[in-house]
Every structure is written in C-alpha cells, then in structure tokens.
BALOVO-508696 format. One record per residue: residue number from 1; x, y, z of N, C-alpha, C in turn. Coordinates in pm, 1 decimal. Layout:
<rs>
  num       n_u       n_v       n_w      ca_u      ca_v      ca_w       c_u       c_v       c_w
  NUM         X         Y         Z         X         Y         Z         X         Y         Z
...
</rs>
This chain:
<rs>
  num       n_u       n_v       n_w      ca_u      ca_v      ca_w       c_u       c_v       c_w
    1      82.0    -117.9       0.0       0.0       0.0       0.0      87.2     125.4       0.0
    2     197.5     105.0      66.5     293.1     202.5     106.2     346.8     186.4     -47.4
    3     420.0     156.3     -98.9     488.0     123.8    -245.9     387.7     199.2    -342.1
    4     260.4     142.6    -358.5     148.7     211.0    -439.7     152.1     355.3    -462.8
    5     134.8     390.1    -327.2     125.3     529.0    -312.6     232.9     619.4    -348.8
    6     386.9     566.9    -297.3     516.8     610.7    -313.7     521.5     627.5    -523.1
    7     483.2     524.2    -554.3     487.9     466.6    -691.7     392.5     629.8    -771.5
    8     280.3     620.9    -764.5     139.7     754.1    -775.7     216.0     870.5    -742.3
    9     263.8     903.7    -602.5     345.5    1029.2    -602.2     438.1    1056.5    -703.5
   10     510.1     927.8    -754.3     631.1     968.3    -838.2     609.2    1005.4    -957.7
   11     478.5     945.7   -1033.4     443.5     947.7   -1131.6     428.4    1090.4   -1140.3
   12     289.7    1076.5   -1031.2     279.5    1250.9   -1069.6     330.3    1354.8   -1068.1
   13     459.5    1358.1   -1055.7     563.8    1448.5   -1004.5     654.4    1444.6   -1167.2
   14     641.6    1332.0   -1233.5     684.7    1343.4   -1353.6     624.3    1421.3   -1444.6
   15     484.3    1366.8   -1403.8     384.4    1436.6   -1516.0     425.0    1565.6   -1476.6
   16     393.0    1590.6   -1434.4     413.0    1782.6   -1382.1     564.3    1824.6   -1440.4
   17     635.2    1762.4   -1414.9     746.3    1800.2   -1462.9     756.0    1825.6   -1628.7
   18     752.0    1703.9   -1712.9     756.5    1681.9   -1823.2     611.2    1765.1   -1890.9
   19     530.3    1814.4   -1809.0     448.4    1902.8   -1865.5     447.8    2033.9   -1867.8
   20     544.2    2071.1   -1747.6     589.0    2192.6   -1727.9     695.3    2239.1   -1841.5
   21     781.8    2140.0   -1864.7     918.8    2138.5   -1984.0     848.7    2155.2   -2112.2
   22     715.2    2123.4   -2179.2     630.1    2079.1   -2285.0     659.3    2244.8   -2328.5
   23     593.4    2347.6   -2265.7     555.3    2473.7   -2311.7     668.0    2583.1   -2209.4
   24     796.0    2601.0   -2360.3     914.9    2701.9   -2350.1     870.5    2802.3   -2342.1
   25     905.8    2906.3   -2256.4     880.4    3084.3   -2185.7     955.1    3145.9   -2316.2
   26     866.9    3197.2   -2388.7     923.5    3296.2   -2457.4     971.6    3429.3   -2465.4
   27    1136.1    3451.5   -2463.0    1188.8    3567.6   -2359.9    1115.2    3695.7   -2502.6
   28    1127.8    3861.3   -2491.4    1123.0    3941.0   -2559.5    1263.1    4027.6   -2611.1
   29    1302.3    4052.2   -2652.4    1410.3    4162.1   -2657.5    1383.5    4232.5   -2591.9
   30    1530.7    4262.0   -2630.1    1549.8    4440.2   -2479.2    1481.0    4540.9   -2621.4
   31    1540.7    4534.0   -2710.2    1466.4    4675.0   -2834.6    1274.3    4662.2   -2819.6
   32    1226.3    4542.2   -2855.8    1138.9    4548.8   -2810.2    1068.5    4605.2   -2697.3
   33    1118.5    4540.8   -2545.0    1080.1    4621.9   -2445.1    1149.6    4782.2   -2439.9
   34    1208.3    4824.0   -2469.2    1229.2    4942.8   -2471.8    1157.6    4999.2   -2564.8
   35    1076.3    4939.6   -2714.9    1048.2    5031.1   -2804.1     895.6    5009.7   -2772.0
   36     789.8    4912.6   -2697.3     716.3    4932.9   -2598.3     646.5    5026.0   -2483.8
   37     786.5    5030.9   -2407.4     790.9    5128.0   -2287.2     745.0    5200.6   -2368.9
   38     816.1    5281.5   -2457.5     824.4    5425.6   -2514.6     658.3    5409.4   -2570.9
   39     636.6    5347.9   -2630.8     500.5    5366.3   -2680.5     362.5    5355.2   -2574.9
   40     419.9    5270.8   -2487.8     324.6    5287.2   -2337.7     299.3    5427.2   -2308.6
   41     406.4    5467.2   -2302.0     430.5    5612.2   -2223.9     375.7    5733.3   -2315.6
   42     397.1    5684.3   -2460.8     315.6    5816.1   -2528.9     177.2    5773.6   -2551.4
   43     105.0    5667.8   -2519.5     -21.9    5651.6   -2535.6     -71.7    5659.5   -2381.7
   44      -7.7    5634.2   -2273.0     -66.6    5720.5   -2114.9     -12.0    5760.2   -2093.6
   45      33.5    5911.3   -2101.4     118.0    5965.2   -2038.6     109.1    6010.2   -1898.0
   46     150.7    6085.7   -1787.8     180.4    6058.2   -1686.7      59.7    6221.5   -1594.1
   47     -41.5    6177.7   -1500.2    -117.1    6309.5   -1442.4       5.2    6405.0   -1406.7
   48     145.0    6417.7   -1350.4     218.7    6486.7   -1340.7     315.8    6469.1   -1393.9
   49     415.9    6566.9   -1461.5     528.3    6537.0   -1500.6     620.3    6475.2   -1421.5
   50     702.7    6372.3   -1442.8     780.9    6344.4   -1361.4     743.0    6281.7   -1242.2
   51     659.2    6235.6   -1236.6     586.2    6168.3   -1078.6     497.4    6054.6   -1145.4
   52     580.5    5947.8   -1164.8     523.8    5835.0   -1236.7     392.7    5782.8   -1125.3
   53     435.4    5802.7    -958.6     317.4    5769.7    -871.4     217.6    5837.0    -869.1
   54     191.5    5945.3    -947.3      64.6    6027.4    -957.1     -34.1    5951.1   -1044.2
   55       6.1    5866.0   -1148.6     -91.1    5779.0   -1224.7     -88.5    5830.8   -1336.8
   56    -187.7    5773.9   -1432.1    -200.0    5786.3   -1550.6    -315.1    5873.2   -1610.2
   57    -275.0    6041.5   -1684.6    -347.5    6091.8   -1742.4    -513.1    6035.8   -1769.4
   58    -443.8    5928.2   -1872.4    -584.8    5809.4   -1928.4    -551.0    5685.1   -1931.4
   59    -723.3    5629.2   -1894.2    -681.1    5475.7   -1882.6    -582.3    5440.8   -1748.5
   60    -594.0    5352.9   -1733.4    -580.9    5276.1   -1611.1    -481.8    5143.1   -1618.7
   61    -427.9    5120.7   -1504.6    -291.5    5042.6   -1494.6    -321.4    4905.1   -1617.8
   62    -423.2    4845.8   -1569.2    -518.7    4725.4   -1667.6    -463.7    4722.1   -1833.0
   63    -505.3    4906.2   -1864.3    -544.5    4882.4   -1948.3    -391.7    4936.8   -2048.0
   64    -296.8    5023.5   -1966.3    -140.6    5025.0   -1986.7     -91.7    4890.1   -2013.7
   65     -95.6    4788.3   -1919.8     -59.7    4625.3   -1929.8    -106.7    4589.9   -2052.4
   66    -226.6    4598.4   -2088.7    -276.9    4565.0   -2173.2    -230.2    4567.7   -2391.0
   67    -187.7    4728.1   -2289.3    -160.6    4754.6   -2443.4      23.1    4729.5   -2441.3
   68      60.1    4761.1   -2342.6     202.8    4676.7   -2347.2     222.7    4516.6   -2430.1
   69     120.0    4442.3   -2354.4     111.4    4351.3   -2437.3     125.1    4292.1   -2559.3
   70     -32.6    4401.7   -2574.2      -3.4    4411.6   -2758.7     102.3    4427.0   -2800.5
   71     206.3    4562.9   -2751.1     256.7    4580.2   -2829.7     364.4    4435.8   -2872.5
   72     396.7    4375.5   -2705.3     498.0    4266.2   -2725.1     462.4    4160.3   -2835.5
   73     348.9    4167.6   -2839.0     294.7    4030.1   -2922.6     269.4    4116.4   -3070.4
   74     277.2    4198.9   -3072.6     289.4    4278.3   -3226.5     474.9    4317.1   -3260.7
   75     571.8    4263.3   -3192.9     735.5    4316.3   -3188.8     761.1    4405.5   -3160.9
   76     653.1    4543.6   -3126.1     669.8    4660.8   -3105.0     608.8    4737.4   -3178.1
   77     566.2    4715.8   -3293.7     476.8    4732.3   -3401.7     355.0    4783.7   -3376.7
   78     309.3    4888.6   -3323.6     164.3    4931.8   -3353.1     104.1    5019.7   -3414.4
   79       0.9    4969.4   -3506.3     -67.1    5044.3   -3618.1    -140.5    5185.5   -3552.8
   80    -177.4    5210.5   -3440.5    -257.6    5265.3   -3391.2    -213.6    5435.4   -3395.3
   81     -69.6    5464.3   -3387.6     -59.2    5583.5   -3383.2      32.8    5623.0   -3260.7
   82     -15.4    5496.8   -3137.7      -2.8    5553.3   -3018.8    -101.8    5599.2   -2883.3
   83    -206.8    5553.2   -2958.8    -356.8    5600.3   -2866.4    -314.7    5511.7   -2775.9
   84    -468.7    5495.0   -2679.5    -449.5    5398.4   -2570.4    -566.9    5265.2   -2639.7
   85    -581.3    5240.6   -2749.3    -660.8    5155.8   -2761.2    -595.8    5015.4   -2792.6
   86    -608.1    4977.8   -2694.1    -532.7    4798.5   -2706.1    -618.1    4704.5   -2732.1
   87    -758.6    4716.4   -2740.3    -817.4    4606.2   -2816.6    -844.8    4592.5   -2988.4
</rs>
C-alpha cells in the first residue's frame, strides 16, 4: 500500500514536470521592451510630469498592461498611432 502510493506520487511528479518542460517561456528583446515602454508612455502619459506615482493621465494600470502587451505580441509594431486603444 505504502509502495502504491510512493509509486502515484512519483508518477505525478513526472507528469508535472515533463508538462511543465512541454511549453518554452518565450523571452522578448530588450529593443522590443524598450520600443514598448516608449510607446506605453506616449499613449498614457503621466497626471504629473515626472511623478510616475501620480498615475496615468488616461486609462488605467489594466489597461497600460494591456496595451504593453499588444505591443509585445505585435514586436513593437503598432498600427494605432499611439492612442491607448489595445483592443
């Protein structure tokens, strides 16, 4: 009973493993994240100059992430102009 169980733990400890290894983290560039940032920042720019903790003009942390995103999953590439519209 003891063996069984020892045996089930191990397994599943493989599975997890070998399923975790299945799906590689895909890193971004640094040009990318830097050419990102920059486009984050001109599509919300900042309620005070220079006081990144004051928040965001427009749009909301969510929706900054959001369009960061995009941009990563577009290479940096966005058609938009620069607005804040990430959908």
């Amino acid at each position: 009973m003891v063996n069984e169980r020892l045996v089930l733990a191990c397994a599943a400890l493989l599975l997890i493993a070998v399923g975790s290894m299945a799906t590689p983290a895909s890193a971004i560039t640094v040009e990318v994240a830097k050419a990102c940032h920059v486009l984050t920042d001109k599509a919300f720019p900042p309620r005070q100059a220079g006081n990144p903790a004051a928040g965001s003009a427009k749009g909301s942390a969510q929706e900054q992430r959001a369009y960061f995103s995009k941009c990563v999953a577009n290479e940096g590439k966005m058609n938009d102009g620069g607005t804040k519209e990430a959908k």
